[in-house]
C-alpha positions as CSV (number, residue, x, y, z in Angstrom):
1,X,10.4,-17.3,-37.2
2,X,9.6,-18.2,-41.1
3,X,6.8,-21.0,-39.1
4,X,5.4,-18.3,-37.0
5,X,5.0,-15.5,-39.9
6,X,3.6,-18.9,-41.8
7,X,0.9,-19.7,-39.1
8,X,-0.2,-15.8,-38.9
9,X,-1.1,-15.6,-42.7
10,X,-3.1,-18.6,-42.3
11,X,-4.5,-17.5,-39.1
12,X,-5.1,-13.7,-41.0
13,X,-6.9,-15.4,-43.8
14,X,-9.5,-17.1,-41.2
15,X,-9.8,-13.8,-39.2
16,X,-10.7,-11.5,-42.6
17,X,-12.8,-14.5,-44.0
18,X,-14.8,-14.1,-40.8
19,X,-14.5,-10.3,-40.6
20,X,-15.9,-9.6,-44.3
21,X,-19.3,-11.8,-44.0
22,X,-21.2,-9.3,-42.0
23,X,-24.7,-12.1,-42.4
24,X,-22.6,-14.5,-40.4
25,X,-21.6,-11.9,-37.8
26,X,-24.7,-11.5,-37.1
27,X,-26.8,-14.5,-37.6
28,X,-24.1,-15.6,-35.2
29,X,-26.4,-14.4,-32.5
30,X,-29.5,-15.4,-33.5
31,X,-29.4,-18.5,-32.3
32,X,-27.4,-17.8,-28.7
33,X,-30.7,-15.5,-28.6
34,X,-33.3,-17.9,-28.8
35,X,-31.9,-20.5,-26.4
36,X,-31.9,-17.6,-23.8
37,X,-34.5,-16.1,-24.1
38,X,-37.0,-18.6,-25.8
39,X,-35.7,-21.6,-24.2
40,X,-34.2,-20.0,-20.6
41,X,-37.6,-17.8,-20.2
42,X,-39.8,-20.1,-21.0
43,X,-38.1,-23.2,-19.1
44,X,-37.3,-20.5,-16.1
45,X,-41.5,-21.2,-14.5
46,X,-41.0,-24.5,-15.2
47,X,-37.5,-26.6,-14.6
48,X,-36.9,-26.4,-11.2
49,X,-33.7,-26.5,-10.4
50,X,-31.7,-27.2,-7.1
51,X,-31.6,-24.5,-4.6
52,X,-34.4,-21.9,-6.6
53,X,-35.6,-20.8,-3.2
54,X,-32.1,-19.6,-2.6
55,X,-32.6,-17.1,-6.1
56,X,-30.7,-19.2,-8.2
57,X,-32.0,-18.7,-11.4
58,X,-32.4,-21.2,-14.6
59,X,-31.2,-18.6,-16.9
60,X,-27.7,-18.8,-14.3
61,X,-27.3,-22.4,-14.9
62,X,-28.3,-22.1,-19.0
63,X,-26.3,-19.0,-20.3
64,X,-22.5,-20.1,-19.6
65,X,-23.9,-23.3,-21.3
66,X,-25.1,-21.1,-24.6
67,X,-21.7,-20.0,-24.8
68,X,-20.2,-23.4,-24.5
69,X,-22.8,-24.2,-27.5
70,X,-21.8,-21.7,-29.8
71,X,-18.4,-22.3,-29.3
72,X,-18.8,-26.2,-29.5
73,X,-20.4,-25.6,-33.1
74,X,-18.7,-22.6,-34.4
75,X,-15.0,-24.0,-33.5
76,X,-15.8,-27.4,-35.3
77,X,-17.4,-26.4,-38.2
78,X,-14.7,-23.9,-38.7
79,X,-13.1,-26.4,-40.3
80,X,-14.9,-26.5,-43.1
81,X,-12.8,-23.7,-44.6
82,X,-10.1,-26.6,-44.4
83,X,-12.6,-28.3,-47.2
84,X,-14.2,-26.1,-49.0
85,X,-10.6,-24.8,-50.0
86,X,-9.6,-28.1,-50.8
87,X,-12.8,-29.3,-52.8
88,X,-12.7,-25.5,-55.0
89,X,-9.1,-25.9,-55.5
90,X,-7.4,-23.0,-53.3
91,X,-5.7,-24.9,-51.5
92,X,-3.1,-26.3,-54.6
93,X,-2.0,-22.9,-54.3
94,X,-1.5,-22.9,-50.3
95,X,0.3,-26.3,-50.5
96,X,2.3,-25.4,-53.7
97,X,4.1,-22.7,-51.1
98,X,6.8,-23.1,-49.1
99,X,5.0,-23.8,-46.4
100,X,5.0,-26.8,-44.0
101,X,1.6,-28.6,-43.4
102,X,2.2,-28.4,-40.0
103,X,2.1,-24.4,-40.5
104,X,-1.5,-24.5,-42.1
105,X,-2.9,-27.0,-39.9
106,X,-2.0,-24.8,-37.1
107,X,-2.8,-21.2,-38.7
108,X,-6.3,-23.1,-39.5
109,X,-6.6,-24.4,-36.1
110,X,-6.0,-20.9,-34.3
111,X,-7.9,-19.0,-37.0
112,X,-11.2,-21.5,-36.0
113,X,-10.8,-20.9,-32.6
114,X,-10.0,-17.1,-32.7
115,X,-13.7,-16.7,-34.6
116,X,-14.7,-18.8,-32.0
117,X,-13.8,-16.9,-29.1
118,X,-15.2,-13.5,-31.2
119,X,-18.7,-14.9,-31.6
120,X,-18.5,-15.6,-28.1
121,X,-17.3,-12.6,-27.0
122,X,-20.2,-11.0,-29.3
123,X,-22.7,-13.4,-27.1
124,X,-22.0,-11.7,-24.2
125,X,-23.7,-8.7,-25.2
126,X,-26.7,-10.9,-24.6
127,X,-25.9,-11.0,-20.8
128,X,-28.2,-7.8,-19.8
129,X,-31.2,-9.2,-21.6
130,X,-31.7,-12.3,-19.7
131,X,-30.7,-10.3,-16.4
132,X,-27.1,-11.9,-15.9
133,X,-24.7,-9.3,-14.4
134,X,-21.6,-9.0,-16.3
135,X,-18.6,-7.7,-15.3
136,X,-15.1,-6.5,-16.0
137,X,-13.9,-9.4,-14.0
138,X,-15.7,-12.0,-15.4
139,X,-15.1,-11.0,-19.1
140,X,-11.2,-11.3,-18.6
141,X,-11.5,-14.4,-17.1
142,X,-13.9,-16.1,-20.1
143,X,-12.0,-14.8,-22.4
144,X,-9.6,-16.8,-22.0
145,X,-11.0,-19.9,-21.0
146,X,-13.2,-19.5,-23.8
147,X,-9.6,-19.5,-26.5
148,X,-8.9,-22.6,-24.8
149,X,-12.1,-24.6,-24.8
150,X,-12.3,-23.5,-28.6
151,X,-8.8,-24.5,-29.3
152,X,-9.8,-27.8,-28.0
153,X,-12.6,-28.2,-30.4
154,X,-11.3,-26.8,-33.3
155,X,-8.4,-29.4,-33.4
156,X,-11.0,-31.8,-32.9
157,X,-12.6,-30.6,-36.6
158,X,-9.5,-30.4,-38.0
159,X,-8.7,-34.0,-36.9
160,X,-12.4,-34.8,-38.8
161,X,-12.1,-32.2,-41.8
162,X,-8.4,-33.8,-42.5
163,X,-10.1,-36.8,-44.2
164,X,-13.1,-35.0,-45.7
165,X,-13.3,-34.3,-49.2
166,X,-16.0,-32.5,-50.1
167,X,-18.6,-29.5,-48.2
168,X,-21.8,-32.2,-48.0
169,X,-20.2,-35.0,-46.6
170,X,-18.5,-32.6,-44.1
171,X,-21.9,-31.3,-43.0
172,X,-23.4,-34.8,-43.2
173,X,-20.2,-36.4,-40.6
174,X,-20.2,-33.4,-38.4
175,X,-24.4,-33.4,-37.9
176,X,-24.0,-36.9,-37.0
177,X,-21.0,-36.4,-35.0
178,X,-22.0,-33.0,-33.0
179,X,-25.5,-33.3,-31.9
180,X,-24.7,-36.3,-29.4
181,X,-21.8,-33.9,-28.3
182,X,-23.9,-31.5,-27.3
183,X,-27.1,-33.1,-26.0
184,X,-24.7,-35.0,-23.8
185,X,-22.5,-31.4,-22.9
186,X,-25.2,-30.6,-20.2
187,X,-25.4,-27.6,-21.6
188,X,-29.1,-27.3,-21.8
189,X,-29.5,-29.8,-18.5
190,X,-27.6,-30.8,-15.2
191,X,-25.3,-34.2,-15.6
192,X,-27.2,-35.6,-12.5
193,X,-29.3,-38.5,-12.2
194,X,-29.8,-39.3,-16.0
195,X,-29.3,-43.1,-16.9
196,X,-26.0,-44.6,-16.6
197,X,-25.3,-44.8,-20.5
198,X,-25.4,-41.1,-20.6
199,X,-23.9,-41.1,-17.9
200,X,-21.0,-43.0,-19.6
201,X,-20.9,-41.0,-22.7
202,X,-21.1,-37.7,-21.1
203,X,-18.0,-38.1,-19.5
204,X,-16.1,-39.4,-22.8
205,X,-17.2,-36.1,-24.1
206,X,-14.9,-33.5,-24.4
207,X,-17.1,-30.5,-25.0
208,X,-18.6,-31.6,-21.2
209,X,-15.8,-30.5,-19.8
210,X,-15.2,-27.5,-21.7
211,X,-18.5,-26.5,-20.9
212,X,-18.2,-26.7,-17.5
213,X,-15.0,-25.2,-17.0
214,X,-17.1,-22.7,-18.5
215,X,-19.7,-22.8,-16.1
216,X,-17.6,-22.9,-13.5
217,X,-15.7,-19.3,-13.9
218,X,-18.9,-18.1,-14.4
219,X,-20.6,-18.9,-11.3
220,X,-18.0,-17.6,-9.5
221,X,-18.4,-14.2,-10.5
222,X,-22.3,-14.6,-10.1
223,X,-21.8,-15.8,-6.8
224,X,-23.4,-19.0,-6.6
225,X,-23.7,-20.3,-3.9
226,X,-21.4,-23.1,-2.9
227,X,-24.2,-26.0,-2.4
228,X,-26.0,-25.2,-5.9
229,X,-22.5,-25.1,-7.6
230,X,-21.6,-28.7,-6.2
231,X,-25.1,-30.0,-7.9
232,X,-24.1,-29.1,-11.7
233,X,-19.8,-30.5,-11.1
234,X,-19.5,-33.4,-13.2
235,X,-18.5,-36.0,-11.1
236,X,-15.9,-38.5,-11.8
237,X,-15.6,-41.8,-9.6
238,X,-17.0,-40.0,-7.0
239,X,-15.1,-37.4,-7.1
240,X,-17.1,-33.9,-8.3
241,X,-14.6,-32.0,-10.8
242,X,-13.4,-28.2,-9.8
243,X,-12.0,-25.8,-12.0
244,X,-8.5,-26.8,-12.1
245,X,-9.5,-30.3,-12.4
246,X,-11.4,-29.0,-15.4
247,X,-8.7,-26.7,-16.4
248,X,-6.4,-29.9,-16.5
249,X,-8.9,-32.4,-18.4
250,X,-9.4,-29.5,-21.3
251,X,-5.9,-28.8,-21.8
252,X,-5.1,-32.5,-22.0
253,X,-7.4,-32.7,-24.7
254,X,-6.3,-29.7,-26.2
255,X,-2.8,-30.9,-26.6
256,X,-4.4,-34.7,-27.9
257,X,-6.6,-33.2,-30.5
258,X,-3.8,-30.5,-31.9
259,X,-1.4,-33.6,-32.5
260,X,-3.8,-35.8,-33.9
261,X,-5.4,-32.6,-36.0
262,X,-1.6,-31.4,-37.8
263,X,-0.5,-35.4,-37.7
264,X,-4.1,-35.9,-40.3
265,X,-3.6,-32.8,-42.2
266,X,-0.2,-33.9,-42.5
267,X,-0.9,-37.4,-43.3
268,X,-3.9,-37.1,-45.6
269,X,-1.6,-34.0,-48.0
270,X,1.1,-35.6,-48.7
């Protein structure tokens, strides 16, 4: 019980850090907006995608990947708490506790991908602007899926943050690091026909699947047809990828990333 009341102050800490800078709150969706509107609106006359004459829609195919964007960069660099409090010297005080590492790895961890899921959640309320109808239904089932895709990722920053010391070098690794992640997320663009090295690294990826296990809950509550939704399924020796599939592939990562995140933190404070 001492481990689980451990985890929630960490995790607390996160959620009022988050909660108290109102400018991040709502720059949060500043970007989120421009993709869908900008970039969806404009690309809408011109990318034609699969299966248009049926009323598919571009904006469809791009908004569960705006989601999957803001949650591939807000559950990452949420880690950088995990730095900044080490490089300004709060975090002597954390580890000078009796508290195991393997407390504040994992209060970090959930913390990053509990803002995660909120700036998601807040992205939704884009939905009506870009004519994407969203309901009851389809909220309780992101919700979730987003928790878990952000999880995923935010183990993944704390298994990069854990051997980071300082706030520039952070933002220097992780700009390096998360720009082929999510150029290569197909996010912005179907996994279909590009070259075969994409092709390759696309599916090493882990935010490609997290983003379409995204897309995939939320074309079935837009009722996509069938044929269109077969064209975006990654597609794995020959074999196109449903939503359990994806379900399964995200949650092996999940558990991957979470051991490798506490066994850094745990390895690089001692």
């Amino acid at each position: 019980m001492k481990a689980l009341g451990d985890i929630y102050i960490i995790w607390y800490r996160e959620i009022l850090r988050f909660w108290h800078n109102k400018p991040r709150i709502a720059s949060s969706l500043g970007m989120p907006f421009l993709w869908l509107v900008i970039f969806g609106t404009g690309m809408r006359g011109t990318f034609q995608l699969f299966g248009a004459q049926e009323g598919f829609d571009f904006v469809q195919f791009l908004f569960p990947g705006v989601i999957g964007i803001t949650v591939l960069f807000t559950s990452i660099f949420s880690s950088i708490s995990l730095v900044r409090d080490r490089e300004f010297g709060i975090f002597k005080a954390i580890l000078v506790a009796p508290v195991s590492r393997v407390s504040i790895a994992l209060g970090k961890i959930l913390g990053g991908a509990t803002v995660s899921t909120l700036q998601a959640i807040l992205m939704l309320a884009l939905a009506p602007l870009v004519n994407v109808h969203l309901g009851l239904g389809m909220v309780l089932a992101l919700v979730p899926t987003i928790f878990l895709v952000a999880f995923t990722l935010a183990s993944l920053g704390m298994v990069v943050a854990s051997h980071l010391r300082s706030t520039e070098g952070f933002q220097m690794v992780m700009n390096l690091f998360m720009m082929p992640m999510f150029f290569l997320s197909g996010a912005l663009f179907p996994l279909a026909n590009i070259p075969r090295w994409m092709e390759v690294l696309s599916k090493v990826n882990p935010a490609s699947y997290g983003i379409d296990l995204i897309r995939q809950v939320t074309f079935h509550f837009l009722a996509v047809p069938p044929a269109i939704a077969e064209t975006f399924k990654i597609t794995i020796f020959g074999v196109k990828l449903g939503l359990v599939e994806d379900l399964i592939i995200v949650s092996f990562f999940a558990f991957l990333f979470v051991l490798l995140g506490v066994w850094s933190f745990a390895k690089a404070e001692r």
